[in-house]
Backbone as a ProteinNet text record, in pm:
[ID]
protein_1_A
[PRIMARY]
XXXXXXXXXXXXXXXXXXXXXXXXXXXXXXXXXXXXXXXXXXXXXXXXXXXXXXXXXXXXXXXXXXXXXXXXXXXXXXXXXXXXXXXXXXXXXXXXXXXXXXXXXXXXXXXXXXXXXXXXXXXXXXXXXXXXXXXXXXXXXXXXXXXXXXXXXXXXXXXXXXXXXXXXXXXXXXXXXXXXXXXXXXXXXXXXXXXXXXXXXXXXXXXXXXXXXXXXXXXXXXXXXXXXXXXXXX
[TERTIARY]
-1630.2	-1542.9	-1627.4	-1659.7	-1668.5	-1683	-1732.2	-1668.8	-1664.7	-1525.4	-1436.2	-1494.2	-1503.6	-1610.5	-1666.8	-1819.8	-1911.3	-1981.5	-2020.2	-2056.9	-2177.1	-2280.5	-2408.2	-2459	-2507.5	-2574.6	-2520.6	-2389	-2289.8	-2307.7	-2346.1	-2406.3	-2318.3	-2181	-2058	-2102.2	-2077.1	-2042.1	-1935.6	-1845.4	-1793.7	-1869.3	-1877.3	-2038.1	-2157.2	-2147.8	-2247.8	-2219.1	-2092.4	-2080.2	-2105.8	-2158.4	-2211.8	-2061.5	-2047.9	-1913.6	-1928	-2003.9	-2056.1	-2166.5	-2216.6	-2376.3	-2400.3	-2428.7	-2522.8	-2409.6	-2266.8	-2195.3	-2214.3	-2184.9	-2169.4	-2090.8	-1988.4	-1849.2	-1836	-1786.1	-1714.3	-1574.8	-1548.9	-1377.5	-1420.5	-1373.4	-1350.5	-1241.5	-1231	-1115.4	-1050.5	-910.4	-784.2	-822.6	-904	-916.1	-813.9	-742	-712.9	-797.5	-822.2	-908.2	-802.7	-852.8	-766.3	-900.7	-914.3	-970.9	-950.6	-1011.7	-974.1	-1058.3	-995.4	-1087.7	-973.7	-959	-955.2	-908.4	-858.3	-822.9	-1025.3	-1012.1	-1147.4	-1261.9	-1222.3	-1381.3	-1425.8	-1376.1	-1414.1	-1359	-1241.6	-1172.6	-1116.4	-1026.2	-1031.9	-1141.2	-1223.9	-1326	-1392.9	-1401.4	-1478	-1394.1	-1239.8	-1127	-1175.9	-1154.8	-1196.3	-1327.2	-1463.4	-1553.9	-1562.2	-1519.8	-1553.4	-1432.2	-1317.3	-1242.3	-1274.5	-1414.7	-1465.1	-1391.7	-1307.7	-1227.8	-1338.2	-1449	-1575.6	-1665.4	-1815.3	-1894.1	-1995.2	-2095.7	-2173.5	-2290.5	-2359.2	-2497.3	-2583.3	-2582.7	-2681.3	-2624.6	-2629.2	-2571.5	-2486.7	-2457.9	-2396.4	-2275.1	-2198.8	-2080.4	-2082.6	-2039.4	-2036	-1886.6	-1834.2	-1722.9	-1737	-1723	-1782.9	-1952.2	-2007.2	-2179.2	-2145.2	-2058.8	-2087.9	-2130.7	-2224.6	-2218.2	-2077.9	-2004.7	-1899.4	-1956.6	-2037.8	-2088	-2007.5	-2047.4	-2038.1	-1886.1	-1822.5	-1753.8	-1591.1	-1531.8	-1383.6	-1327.9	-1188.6	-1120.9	-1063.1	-998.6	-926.6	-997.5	-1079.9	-1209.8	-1207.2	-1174.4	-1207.2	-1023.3	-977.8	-796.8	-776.5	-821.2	-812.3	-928.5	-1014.7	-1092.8	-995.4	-896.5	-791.2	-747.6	-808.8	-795.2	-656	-544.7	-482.3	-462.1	-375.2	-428.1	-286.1	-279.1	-161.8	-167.7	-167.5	-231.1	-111.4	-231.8	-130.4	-82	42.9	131.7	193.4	157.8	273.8	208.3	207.2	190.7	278.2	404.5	572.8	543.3	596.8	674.5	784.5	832.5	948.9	1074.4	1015.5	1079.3	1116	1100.3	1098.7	1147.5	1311.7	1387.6	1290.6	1330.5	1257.9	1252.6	1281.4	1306.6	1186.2	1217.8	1049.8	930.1	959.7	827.8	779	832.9	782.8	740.5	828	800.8	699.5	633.2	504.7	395.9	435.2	291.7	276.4	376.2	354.1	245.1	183.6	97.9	24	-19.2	-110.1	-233.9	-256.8	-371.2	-498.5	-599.1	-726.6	-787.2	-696.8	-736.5	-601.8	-533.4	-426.6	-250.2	-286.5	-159.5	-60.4	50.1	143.9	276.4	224	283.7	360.6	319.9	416.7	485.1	650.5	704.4	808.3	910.4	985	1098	1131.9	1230.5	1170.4	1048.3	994.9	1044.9	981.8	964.7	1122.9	1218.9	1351.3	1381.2	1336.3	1356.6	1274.1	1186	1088.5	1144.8	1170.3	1210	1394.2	1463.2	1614.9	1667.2	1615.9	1638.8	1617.5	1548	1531.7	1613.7	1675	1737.3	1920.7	1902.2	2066.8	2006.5	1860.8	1873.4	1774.6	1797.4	1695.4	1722.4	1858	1848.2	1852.7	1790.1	1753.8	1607.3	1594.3	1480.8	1390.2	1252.3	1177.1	1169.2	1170.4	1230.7	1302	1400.9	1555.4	1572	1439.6	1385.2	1397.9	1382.7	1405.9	1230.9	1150.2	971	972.4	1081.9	1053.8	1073.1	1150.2	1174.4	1049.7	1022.7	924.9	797.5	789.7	629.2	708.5	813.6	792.1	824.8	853.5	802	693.2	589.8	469.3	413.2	409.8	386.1	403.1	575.3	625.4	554.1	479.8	454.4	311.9	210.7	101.2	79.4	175.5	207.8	234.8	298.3	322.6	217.2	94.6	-39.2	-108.1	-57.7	-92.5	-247.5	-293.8	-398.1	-423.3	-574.5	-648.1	-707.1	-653.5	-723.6	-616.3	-535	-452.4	-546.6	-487.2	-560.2	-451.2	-383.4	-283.8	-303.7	-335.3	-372.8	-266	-294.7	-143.5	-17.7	-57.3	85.6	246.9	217.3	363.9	360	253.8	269.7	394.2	457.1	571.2	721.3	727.3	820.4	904.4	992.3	1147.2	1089.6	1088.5	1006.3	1105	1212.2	1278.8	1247.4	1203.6	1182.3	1027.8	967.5	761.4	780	887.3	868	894.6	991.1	995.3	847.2	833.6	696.2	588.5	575.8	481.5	504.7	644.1	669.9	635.9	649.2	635.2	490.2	397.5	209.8	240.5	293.9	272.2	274.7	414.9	448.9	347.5	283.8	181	24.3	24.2	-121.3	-130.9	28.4	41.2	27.1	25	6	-126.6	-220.3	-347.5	-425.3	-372.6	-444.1	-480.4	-593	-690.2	-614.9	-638.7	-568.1	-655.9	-638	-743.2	-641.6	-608.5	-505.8	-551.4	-498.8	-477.2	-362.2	-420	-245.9	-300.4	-249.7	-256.2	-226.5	-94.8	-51.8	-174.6	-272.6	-401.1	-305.9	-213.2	-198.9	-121.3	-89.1	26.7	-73.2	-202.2	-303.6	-393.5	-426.9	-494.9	-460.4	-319.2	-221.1	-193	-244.4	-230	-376.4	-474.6	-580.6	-658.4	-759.1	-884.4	-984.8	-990.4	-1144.9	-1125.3	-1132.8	-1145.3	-1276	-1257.4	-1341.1	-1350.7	-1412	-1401.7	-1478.7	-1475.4	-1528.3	-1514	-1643.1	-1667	-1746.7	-1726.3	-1787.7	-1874.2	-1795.9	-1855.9	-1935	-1955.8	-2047.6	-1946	-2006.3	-1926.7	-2007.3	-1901	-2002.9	-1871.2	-1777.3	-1742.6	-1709.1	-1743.4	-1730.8	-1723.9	-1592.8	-1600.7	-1418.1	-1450.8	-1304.5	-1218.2	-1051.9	-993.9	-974.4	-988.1	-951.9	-1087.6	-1177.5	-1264.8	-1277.3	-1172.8	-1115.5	-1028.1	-1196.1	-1109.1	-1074.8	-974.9	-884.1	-1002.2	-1116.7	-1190.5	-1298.1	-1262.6	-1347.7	-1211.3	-1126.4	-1013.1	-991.8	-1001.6	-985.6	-1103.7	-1248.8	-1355.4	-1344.8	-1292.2	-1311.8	-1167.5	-1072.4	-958.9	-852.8	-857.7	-780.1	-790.9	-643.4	-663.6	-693.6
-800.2	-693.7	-574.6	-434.2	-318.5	-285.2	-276.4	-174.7	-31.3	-17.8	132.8	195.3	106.6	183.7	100.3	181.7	41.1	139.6	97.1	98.9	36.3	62.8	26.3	56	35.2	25.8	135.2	154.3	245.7	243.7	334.9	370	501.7	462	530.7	562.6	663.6	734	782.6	784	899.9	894.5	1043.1	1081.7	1011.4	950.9	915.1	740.8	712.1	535	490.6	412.5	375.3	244.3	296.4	229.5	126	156.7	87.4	55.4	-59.5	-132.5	-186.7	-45.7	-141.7	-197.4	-160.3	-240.6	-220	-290.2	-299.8	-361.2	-259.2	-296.3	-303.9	-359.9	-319.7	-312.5	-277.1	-271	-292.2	-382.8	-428.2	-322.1	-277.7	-264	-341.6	-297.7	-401.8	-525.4	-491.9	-627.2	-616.3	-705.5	-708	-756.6	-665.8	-701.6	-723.2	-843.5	-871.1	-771.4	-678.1	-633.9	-695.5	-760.9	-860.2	-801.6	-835.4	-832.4	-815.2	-824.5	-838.1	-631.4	-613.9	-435.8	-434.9	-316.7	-231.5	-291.8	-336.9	-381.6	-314.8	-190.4	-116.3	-77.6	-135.7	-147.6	-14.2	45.6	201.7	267.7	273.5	359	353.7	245.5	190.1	247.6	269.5	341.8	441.2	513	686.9	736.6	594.8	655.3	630.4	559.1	570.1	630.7	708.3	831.5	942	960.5	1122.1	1156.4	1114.7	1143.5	1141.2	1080.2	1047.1	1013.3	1097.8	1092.9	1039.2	920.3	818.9	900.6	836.5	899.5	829.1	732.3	652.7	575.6	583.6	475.1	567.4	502.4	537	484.7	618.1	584.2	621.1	492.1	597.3	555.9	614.3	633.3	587.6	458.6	480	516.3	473.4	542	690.6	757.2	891.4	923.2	947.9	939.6	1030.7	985.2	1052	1054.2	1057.3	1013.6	1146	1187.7	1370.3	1422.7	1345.5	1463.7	1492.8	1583.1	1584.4	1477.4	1475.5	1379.2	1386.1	1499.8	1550.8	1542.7	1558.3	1536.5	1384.5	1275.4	1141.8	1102.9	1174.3	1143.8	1152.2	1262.8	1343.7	1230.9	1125	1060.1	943.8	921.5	801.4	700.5	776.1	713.7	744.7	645.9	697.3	615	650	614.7	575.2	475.5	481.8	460.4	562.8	533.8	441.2	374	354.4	499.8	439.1	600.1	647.9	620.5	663.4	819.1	906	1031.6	1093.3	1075.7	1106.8	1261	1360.5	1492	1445.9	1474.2	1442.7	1533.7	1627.8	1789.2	1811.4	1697.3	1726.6	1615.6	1603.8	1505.3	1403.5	1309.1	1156.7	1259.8	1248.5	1364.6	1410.1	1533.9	1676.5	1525.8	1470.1	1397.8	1304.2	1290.5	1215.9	1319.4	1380.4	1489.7	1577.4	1663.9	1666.4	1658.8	1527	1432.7	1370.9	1413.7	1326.4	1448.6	1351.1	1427	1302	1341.5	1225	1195.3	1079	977.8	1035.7	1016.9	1108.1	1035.1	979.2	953.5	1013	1084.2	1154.7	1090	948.8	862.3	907.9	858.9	895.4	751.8	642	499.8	505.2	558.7	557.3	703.6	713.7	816.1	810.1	931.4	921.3	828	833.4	738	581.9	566.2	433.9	391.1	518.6	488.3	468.1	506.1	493.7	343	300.7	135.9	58.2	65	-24.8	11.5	89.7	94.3	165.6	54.1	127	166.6	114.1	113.2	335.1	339.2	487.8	554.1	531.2	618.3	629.2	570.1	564.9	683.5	734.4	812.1	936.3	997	1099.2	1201.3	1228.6	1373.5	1344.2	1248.5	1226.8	1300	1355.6	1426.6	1271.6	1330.5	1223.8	1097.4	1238.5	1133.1	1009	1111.4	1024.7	882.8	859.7	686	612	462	349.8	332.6	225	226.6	179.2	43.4	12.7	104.2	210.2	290.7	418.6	433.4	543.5	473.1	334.1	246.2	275.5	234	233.7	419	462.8	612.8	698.9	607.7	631.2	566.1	451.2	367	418.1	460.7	551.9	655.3	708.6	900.1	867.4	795	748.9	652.1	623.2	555	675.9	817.3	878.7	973	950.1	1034.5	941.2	836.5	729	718.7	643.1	653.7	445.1	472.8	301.2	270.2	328.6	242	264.6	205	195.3	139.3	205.9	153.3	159.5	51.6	26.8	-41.5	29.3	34.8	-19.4	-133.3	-159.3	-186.9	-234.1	-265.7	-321.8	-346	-408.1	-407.2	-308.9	-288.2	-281.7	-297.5	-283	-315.7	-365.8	-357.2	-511	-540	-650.2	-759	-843.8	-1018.7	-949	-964.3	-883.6	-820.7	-721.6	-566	-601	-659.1	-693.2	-794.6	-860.2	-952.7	-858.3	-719.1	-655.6	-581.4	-567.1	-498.7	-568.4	-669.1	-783.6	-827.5	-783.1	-803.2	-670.5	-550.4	-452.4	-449.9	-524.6	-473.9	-603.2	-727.7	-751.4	-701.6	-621.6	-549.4	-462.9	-386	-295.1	-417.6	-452.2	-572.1	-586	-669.5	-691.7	-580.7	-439.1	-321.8	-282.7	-349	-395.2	-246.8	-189	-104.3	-205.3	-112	-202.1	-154.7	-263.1	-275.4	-308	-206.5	-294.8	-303.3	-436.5	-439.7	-509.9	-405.3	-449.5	-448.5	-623	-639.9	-753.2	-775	-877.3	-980.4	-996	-1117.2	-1190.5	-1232.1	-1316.2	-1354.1	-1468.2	-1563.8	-1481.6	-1431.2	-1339.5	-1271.5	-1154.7	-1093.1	-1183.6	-1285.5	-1428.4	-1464.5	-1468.4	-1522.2	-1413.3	-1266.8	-1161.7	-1093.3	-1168	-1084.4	-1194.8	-1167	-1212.4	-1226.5	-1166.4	-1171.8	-1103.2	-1194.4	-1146.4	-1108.6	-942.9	-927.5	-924.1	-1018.6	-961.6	-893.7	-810.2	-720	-781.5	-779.5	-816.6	-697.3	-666.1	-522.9	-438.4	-377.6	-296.6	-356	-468.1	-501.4	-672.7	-648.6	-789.2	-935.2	-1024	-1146.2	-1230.7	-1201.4	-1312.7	-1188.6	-1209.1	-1125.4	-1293.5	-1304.9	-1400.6	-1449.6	-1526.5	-1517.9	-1610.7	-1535.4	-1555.2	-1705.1	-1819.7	-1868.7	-2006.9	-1922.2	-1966.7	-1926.1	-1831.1	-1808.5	-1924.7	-2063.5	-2107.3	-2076.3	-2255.1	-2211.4	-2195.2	-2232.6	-2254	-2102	-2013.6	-1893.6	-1792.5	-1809.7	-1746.4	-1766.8	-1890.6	-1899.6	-1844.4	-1859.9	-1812.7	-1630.3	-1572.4	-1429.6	-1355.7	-1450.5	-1380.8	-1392.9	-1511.5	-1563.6	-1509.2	-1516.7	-1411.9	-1495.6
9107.3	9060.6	9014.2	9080.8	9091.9	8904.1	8814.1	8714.8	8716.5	8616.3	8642.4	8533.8	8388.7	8292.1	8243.5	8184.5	8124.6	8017	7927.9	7776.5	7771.6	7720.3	7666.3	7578.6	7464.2	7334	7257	7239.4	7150	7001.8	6988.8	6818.8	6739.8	6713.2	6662.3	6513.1	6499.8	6320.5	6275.8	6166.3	6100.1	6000.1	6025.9	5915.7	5903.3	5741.6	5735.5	5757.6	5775.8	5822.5	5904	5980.2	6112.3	6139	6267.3	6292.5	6401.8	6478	6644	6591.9	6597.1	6653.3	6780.3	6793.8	6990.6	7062	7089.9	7152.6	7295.9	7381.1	7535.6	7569.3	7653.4	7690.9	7852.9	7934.4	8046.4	8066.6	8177.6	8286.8	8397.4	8412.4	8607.1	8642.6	8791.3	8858.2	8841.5	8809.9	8815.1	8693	8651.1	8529	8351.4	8328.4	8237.5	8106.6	8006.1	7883.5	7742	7692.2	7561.7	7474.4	7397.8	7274.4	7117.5	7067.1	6976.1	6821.8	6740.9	6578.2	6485.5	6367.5	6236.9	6218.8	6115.2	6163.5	6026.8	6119.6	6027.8	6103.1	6269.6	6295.3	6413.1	6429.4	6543.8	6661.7	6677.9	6806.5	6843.9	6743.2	6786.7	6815.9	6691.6	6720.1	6877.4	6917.9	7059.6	7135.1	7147.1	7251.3	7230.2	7114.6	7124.2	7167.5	7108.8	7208.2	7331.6	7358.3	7534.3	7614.5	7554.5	7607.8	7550.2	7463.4	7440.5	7306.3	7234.2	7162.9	7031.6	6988.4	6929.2	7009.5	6969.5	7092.1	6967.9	7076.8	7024.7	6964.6	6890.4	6859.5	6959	6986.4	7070.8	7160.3	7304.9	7425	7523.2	7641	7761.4	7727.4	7845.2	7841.7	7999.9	8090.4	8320.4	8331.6	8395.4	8456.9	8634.6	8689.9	8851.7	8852.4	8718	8759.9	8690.6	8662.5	8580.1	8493.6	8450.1	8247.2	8205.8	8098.5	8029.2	7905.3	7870.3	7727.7	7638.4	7640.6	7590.8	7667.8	7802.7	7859	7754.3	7741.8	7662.2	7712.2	7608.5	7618.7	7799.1	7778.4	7906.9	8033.8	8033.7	8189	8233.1	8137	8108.4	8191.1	8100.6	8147.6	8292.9	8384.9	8479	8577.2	8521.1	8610.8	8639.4	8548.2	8584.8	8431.9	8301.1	8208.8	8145.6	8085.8	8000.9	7929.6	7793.8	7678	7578	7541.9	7429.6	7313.7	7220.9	7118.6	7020.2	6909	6807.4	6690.4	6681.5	6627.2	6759.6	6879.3	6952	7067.4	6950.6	6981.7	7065.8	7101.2	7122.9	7063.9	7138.7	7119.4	7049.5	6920.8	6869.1	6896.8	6872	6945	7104.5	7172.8	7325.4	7376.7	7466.9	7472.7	7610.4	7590.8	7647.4	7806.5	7882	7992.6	7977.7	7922.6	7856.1	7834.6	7753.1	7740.5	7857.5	7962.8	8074.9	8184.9	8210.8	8315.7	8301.4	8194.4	8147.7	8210.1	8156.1	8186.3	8404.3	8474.9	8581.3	8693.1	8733	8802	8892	8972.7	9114.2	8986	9075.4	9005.6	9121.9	9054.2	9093.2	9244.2	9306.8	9432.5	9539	9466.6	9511	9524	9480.7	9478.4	9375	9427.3	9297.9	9308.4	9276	9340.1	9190.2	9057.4	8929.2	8959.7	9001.6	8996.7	8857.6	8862.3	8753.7	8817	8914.8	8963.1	8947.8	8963.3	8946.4	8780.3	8658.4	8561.9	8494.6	8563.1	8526.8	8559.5	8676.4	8699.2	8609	8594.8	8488.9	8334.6	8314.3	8139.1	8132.7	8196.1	8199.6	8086.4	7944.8	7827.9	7812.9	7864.5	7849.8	7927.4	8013.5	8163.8	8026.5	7892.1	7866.3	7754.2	7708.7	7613.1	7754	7811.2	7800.6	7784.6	7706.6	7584.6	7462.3	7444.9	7312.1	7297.6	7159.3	7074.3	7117.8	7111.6	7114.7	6952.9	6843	6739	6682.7	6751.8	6749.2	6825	6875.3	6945.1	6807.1	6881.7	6773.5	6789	6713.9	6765	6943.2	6909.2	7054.4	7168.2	7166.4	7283.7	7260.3	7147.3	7156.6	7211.9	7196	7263.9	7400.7	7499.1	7577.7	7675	7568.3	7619.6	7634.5	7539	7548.5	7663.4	7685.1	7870.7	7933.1	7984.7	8103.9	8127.7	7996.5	7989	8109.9	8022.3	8092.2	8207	8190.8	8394.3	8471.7	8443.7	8491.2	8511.6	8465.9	8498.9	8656.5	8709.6	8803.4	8731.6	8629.1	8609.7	8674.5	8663.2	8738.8	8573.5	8481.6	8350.5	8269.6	8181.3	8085.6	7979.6	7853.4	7698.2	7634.1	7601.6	7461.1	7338.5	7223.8	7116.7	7013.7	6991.9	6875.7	7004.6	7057.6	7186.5	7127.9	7047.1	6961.1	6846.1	6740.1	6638.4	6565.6	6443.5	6394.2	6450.7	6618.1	6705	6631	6640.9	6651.1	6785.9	6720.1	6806	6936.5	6971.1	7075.4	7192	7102	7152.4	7238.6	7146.4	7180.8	7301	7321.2	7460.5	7524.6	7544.2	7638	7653.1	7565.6	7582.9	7631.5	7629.2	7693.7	7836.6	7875.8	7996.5	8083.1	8035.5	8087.7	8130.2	8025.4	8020.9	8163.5	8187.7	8232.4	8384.2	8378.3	8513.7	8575.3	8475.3	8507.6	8581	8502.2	8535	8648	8736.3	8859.9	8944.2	8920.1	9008.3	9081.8	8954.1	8975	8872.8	8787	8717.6	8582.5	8588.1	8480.8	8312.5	8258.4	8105.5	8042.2	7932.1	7760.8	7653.6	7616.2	7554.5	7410.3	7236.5	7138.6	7114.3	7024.6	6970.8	6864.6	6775.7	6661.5	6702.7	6784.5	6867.7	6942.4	6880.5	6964.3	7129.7	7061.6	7182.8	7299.1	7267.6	7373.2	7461.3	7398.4	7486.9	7567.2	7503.1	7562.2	7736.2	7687.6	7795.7	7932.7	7827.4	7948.4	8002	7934.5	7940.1	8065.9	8160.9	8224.1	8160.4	8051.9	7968.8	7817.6	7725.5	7572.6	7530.1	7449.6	7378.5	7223.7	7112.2	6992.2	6898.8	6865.1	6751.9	6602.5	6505.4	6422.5	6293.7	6278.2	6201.6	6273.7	6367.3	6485.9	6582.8	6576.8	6724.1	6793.7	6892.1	7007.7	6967.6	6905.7	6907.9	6973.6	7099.6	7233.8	7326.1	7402.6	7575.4	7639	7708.6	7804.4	7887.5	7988.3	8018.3	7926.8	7940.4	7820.9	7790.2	7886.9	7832	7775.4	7781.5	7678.3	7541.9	7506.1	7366.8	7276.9	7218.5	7182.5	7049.9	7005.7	6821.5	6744.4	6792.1	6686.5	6665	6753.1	6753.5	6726.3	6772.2	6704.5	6546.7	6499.2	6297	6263.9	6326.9	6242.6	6281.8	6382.6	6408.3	6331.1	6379.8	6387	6264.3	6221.2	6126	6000.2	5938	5814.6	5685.2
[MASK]
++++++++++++++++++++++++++++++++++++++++++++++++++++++++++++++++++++++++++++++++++++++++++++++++++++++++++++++++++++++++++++++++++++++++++++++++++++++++++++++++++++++++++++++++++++++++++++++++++++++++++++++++++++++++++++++++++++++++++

C-alpha cells in the first residue's frame, strides 16, 4: 500500500510547550486509521500539523513524496485532504444547502464521484432540513453536515476528529455507519473517537498517542484489552 501522507520525527510546540516528540505517522491509500489516546496526548495537535494548520519545529511532513511541511492549510486541502474538525466548524448563518454547495468542487485528480445528489442519498436526514440556518441543526445533523460538506471537496484523505463527540448512542451508530460508507469508497480515513471499540472495528491499523509521542502503530486488531487499559483506560 502506496502512502498518501507520511510524518517523520515531528517536533510540535505551542510556544514554549513541546507537544510532539519525534512522532512518525503514515496513510496508506484507501487505508483506514483508528488515532487513539487519552484527551491531552497529542492527537489534534498531530491533525493540525500534518494539515499545516501548526507547522513543526523539527520533521517532515510529504504529501505523495511532497514535502508539505511549511505548505498552508489550503494548498494541503486542494492536494485531496479534508478535514472534520471537532466543534464542527458549520456556517451557522448559512442554510445546510449554502453550507454544502460551497464547498463542492472535483477532487485533485479531476473526479467528482461525491456529488450533491450523491450527498442527499447518503445523509437523507439532511435533504428534510436544507433551509435550515446551519445553527438551527441538532449536533448529530451538524456532524453529518460537516461529512457531506467535505465529501463534497472529493478529497482521497478524510480526518474526523471527535467523530461522535457529544452525539445520542442513536445518532453515533448513524454516524459509524456513514464513516463506514465512506471507507468502502476506498478514501483514506483517520478516525478519533473515544469509542476505542467501535474505531477498532473500523480501523486497519491503530495508532496510540501517549504524551505526544506513538508507543502502538500496528494492525487493529492487535490492539489488545490489555494495551487498551494500560493506554486508554480512564
Amino acid at each position: 500500500m502506496a502512502d498518501l501522507l507520511q510524518a517523520s520525527g515531528l517536533h510540535t510546540y505551542y510556544g514554549a510547550s513541546h507537544i510532539l516528540h519525534g512522532v512518525d505517522f503514515r496513510i496508506g491509500s484507501g487505508e483506514a486509521i483508528g488515532l487513539m489516546g487519552r484527551n491531552g496526548m497529542g492527537k489534534t495537535t498531530l491533525i493540525r500539523t500534518l494539515l499545516g494548520y501548526v507547522r513543526p519545529r523539527q520533521g517532515r511532513v510529504s504529501w505523495r513524496g511532497e514535502d508539505v511541511a511549511h505548505a498552508a492549510p489550503y494548498r494541503i486541502a486542494r492536494l485531496g485532504a479534508a478535514y472534520v474538525p471537532e466543534g464542527r466548524g458549520i456556517f451557522p448563518n448559512l442554510s445546510v444547502k449554502e453550507n454544502l454547495v460551497m464547498a463542492a468542487r472535483s477532487g485533485p485528480d479531476g473526479r467528482r464521484e461525491w456529488t450533491y445528489d450523491r450527498i442527499m442519498d447518503t445523509f437523507p436526514r439532511l435533504t428534510e432540513r436544507l433551509d435550515h440556518m446551519g445553527g438551527q441543526l441538532s449536533g448529530g445533523e451538524q456532524q453529518m453536515l460537516t461529512i457531506g460538506r467535505a465529501l463534497l471537496t472529493n478529497p482521497q484523505l478524510l480526518i474526523l476528529d471527535e467523530a461522535t463527540e457529544g452525539l445520542a448512542p442513536l445518532i453515533a451508530r448513524d454516524i459509524w455507519q456513514i464513516i463506514r460508507t465512506i471507507r468502502a469508497t476506498g478514501i483514506a480515513t483517520v478516525i478519533v473517537d473515544k469509542n476505542f471499540g467501535a474505531v477498532r472495528d473500523l480501523a486497519d491499523r491503530c495508532v496510540v498517542m501517549v504524551k505526544g509521542s506513538v508507543v502502538f502503530d500496528d494492525q487493529a486488531e492487535q490492539l489488545s484489552g490489555e494495551i487498551v487499559q494500560k493506554y486508554l483506560g480512564v
